[in-house]
C-alpha positions in Angstrom: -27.8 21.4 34.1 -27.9 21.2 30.4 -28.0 17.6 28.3 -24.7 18.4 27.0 -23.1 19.5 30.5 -24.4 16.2 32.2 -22.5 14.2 29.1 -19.3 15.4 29.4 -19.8 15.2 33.5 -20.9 11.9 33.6 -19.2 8.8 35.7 -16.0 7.2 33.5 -18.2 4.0 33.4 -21.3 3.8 31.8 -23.9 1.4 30.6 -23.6 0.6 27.5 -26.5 -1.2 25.2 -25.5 -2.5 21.5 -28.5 -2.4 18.8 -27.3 -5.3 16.5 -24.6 -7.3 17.3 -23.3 -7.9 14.1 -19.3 -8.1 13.3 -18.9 -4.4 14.3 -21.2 -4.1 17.4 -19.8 -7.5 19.1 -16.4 -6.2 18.9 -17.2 -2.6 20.2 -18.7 -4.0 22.5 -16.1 -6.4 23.7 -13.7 -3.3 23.6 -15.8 -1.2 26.2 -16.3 -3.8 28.2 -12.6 -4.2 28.4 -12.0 -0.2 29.0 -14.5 -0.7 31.7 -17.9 0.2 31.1 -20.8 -1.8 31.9 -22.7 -3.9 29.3 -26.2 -4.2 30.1 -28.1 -5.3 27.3 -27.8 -6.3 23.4 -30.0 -7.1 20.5 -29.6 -9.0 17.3 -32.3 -11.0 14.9 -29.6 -13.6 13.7 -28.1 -17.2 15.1 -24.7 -15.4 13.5 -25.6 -12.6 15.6 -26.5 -14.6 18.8 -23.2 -16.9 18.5 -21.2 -13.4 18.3 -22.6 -12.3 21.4 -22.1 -15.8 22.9 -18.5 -15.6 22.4 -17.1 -12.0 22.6 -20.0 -10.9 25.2 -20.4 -13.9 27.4 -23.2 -13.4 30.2 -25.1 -10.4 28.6 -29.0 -10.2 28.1 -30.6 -10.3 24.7 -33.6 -8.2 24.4 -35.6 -6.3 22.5 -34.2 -2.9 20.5 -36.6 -1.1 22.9 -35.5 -2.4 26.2 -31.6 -2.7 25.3 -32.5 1.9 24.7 -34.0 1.9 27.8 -31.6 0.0 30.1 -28.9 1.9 28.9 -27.3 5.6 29.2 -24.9 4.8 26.0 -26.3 3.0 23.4 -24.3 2.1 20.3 -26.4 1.2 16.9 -24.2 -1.1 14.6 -26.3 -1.3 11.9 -26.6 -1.6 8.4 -26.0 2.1 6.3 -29.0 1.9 5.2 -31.0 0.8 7.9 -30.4 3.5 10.3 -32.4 6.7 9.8 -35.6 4.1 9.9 -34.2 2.6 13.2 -33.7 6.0 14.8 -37.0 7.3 13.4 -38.8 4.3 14.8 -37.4 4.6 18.4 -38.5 8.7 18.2 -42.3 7.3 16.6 -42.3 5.0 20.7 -40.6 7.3 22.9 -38.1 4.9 23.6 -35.1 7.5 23.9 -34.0 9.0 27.4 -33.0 12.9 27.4 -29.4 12.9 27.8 -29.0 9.8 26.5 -25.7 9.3 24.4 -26.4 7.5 20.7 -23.6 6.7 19.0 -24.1 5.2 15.0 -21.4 3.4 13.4 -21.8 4.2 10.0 -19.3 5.6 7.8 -21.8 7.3 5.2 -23.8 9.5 8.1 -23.2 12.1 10.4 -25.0 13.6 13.1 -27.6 14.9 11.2 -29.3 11.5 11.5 -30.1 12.0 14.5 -32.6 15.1 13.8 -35.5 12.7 14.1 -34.6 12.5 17.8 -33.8 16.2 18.4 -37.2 16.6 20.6 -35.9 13.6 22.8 -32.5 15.4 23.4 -30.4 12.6 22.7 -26.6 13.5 23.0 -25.6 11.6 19.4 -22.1 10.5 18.2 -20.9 9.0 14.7 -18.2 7.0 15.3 -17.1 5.0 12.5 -14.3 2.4 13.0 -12.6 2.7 9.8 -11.6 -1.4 9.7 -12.7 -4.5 8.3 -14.5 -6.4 10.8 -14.6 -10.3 10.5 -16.7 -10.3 14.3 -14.0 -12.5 16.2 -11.0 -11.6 19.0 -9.1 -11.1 16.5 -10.4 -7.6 15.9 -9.8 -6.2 19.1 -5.8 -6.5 18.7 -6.0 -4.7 14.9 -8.5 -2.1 16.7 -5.3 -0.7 18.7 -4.0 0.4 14.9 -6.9 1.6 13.7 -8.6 5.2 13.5 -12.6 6.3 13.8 -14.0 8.9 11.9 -15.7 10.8 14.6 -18.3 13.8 13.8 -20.2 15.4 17.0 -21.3 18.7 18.6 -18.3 20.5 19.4 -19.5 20.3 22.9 -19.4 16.6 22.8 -16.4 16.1 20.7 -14.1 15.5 23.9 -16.5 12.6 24.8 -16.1 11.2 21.1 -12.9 11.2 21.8 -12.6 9.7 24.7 -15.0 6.8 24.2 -12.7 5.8 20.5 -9.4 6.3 22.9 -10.6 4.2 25.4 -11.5 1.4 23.0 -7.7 1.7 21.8 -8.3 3.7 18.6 -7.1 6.8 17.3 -10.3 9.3 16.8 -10.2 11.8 13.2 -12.6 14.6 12.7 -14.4 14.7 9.4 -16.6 17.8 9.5 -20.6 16.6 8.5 -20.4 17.6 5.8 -17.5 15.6 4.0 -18.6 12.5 5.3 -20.2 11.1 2.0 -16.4 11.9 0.6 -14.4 10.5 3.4 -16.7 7.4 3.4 -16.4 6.9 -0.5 -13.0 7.1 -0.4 -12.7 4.6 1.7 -14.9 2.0 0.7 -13.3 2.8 -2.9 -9.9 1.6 -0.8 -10.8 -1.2 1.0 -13.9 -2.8 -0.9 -13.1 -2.5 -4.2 -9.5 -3.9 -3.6 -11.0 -7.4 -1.9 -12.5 -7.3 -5.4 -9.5 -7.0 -6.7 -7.2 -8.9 -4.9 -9.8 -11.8 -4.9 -10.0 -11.2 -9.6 -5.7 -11.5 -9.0 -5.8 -14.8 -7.6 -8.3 -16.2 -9.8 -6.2 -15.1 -12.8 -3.2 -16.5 -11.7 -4.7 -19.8 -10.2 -6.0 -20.1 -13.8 -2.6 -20.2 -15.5 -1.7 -23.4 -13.0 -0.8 -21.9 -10.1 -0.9 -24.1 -7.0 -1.1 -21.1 -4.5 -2.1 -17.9 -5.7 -1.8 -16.3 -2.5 1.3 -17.5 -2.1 2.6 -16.0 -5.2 1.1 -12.7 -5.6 1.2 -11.8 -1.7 4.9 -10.3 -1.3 3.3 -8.6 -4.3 0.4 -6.9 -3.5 2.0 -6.1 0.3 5.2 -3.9 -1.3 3.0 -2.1 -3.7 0.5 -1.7 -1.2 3.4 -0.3 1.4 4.8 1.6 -1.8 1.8 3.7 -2.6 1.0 4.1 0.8 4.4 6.1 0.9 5.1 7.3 -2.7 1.1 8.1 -3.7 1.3 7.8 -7.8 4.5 7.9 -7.6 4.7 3.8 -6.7 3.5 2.6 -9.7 5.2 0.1 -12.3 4.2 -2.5 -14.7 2.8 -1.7 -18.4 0.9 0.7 -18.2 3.5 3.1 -16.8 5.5 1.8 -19.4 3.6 2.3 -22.3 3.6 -1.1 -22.8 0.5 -1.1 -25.6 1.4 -4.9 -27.1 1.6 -5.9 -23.9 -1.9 -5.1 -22.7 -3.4 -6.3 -25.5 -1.9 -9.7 -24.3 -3.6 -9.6 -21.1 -7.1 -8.7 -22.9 -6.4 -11.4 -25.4 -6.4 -13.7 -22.6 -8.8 -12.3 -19.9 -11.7 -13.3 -22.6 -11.4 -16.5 -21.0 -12.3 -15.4 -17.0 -15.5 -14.3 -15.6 -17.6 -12.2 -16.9 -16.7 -9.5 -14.4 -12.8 -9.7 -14.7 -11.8 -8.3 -17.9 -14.1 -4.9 -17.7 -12.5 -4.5 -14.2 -9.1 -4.4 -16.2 -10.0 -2.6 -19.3 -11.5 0.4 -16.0 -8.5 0.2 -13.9 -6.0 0.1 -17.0 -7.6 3.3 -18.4 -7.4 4.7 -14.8 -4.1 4.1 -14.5 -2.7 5.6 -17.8 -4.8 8.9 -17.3 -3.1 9.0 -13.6 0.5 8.0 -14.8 0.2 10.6 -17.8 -1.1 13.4 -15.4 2.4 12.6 -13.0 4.6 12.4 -16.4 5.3 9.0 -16.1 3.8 8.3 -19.2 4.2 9.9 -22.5 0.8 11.2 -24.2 2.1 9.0 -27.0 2.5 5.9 -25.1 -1.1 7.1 -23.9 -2.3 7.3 -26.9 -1.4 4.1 -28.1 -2.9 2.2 -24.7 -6.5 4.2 -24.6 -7.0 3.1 -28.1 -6.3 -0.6 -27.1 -8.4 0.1 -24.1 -11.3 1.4 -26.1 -11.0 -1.6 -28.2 -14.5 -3.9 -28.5 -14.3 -7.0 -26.4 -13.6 -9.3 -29.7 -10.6 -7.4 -30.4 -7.4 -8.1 -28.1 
């Protein structure tokens, strides 16, 4: 029987092994365990990591990144982006993989053609990518039940894929290989750079006197948020899309006074947003005009 005909023929339950047991991997975890499967083993280097495992995966063994492979038939590596070719290389270099063996990586950025260092073990591998924010408590297994994975996999093995992101309460999404560097920029674009964001709005406001920033700005940020969501470019208002030149100038004026970091983040976004809203006609190339000058303006000059 082949590798990939043993994988999809396998028992519903497995034994499962997490390499690092960061936010991501403790939660995963906790979600198999809950569908089921068996945790056998886990590894981690930090006290964070430990304390994680303490609370969400009560009762399982820490070991070693080799013996947590080797106890288990599926073995999940929730590591760091960068970090994972090397760790997949390493285990290849010490024959730690079994044939037939599913892998499955986390990361957003790679597909399955990480796993080419292993091809002469015959690992089965999987990229499933939880596309969430992860803060490593309980409270991410309730917001995993709205979330999606980007899954990429052998076509053979995409059922499994499938399978293992339903049972941990997901919805699974193919992204072919070789669109996962898009898909993944796009969404870190989303959901990093608008922490960034969010976090520069409340600082800006809390500097005018504001007592609770959050309080203010969140009603906000959560209808244009929902708007866009619906209406795409459609959604937005403000200056900008009204050509609202003095205006801007007025916020530049005073964003001088912020962090070094807020008032470039404005000046990129603001130009963003009027070459968007004049591509969708929502602003004249007049009232473009006027802003990108404004925009291109040295910092001295409000």
């Amino acid at each position: 029987m082949s590798d990939l005909n043993a994988a999809t023929q396998r028992p519903a339950r497995l034994d499962v092994g997490i390499v690092g047991t960061g936010r991501v991997g403790a939660v995963l975890g906790a979600a198999l365990l809950q569908a089921g499967h068996r945790l056998v083993a886990v590894s981690g280097v930090s006290e964070q990591s430990r304390a994680r495992a303490a609370a969400l995966l009560p009762g399982i063994p820490f070991t070693s990144v080799e013996e947590v492979v080797r106890r288990a038939e599926l073995v999940l590596l929730t590591v760091p982006d960068d970090a994972l070719p090397d760790l997949i290389a390493g285990l290849s270099a010490t024959g730690s993989w079994q044939a037939g063996q599913i892998v499955v990586h986390t990361s957003g950025r790679y597909g399955i053609a990480v796993f080419d260092a292993a091809a002469g073990h015959h690992v089965l591998g999987l990229a499933l990518h939880p596309v969430m924010t992860f803060t490593g408590t309980s409270m991410d297994l309730v917001r995993l039940a709205d979330c999606c994975f980007g899954i990429t996999a052998p076509e053979a093995l995409r059922p499994v894929a499938e399978a293992l992101v339903v049972e941990m309460g997901a919805e699974p999404v193919w992204i072919d290989e070789d669109n996962r560097p898009m898909y993944h920029a796009g969404l870190a674009h989303g959901a990093n750079h608008l922490v960034t964001l969010v976090a520069q709005a409340m600082q800006i406001v809390g500097s005018a006197g504001v007592q609770d920033p959050q309080r203010l700005i969140a009603p906000l940020l959560q209808a244009a948020l929902d708007n866009v969501l619906r209406l795409g470019d459609g959604a937005l208002t403000g200056p900008v899309a009204r050509g609202d030149a003095g205006t801007v100038a007025a916020h530049l004026a005073q964003l001088t006074e912020q962090t070094p970091d807020i008032r470039p983040t404005y000046v990129a976004l603001a130009r963003a947003t009027a070459e968007r809203a004049l591509a969708s006609g929502r602003l004249t190339p007049t009232g473009a005009e006027a802003l990108l000058d404004i925009l291109a303006a040295p910092k001295e000059q409000p």
